[in-house]
C-alpha positions, 0 to 999 in steps of 0.5 A, a space after each residue: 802733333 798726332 797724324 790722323 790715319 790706319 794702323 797696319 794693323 786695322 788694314 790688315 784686320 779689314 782685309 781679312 774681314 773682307 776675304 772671309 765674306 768673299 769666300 761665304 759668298 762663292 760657295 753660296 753661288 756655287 751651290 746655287 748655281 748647281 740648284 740651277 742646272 739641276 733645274 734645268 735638267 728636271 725641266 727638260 725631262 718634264 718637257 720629253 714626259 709631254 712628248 712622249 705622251 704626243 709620241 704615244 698617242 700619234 703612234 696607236 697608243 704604242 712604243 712597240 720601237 723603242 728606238 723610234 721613241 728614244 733615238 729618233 725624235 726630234 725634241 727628245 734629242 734637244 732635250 738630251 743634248 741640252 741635259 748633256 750640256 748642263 752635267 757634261 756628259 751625255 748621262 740620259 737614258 731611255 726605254 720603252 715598250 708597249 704602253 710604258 717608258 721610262 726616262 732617266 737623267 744624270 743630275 748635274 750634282 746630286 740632291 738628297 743624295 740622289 744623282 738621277 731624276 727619273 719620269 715614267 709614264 705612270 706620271 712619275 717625276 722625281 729621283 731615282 736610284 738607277 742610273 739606268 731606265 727600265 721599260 717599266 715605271 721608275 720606282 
């Protein structure tokens, strides 16, 4: 009689077949979970660019104390620490004076091989190549 079932090796063969799109599947989610974070850090620094304009505009249209802008308000803060959480390090950086600011974030993983993101009150919002901000626009 012939018994019905699996050869050792067809297991094998699933078994491996299996292994390799688990693995296809990781790498896919860790580059989306990346995306992910990097989104989020780019969000936050929309919403300081929207606080800093409220900043500018409920101090005579100045940034004469940069420390005022950059260290003490309050929703700049909140968006720090929460940039901080998403690339582990405390990667923010900020300047101002007179009339211009500038922002700039260390991204969680680097995107068009760039690892900042930079707003500016110019209304720039996108990568820098600095990971230091300037009293100045971004680019």
């Amino acid at each position: 009689m012939y018994k019905k079932g699996f050869t050792l090796i067809e297991l094998l063969v699933v078994i491996a077949i299996i292994g390799i799109l688990s693995s296809v599947v990781l790498a896919s989610l860790n580059t989306a979970r990346s995306k992910g974070a990097n989104a989020a850090i780019k969000s936050n620094m929309a919403n300081m660019r929207a606080e800093a304009a409220l900043f500018f505009d409920n101090n005579s249209s100045s940034y004469s104390d940069p420390d005022d802008f950059c260290k003490d308000d309050s929703v700049l803060q909140n968006a720090s620490s929460s940039i901080a959480s998403q690339n582990g390090s405390d990667g923010m950086s900020c300047a101002a004076s007179g009339s211009v600011y500038s922002i700039v974030a260390k991204l969680g993983a680097a995107e068009n091989g760039n690892a900042y993101w930079c707003v500016d009150s110019n209304g720039y919002s996108g990568y820098s190549a600095s990971s230091t901000a300037l009293a100045a626009n971004c680019k």
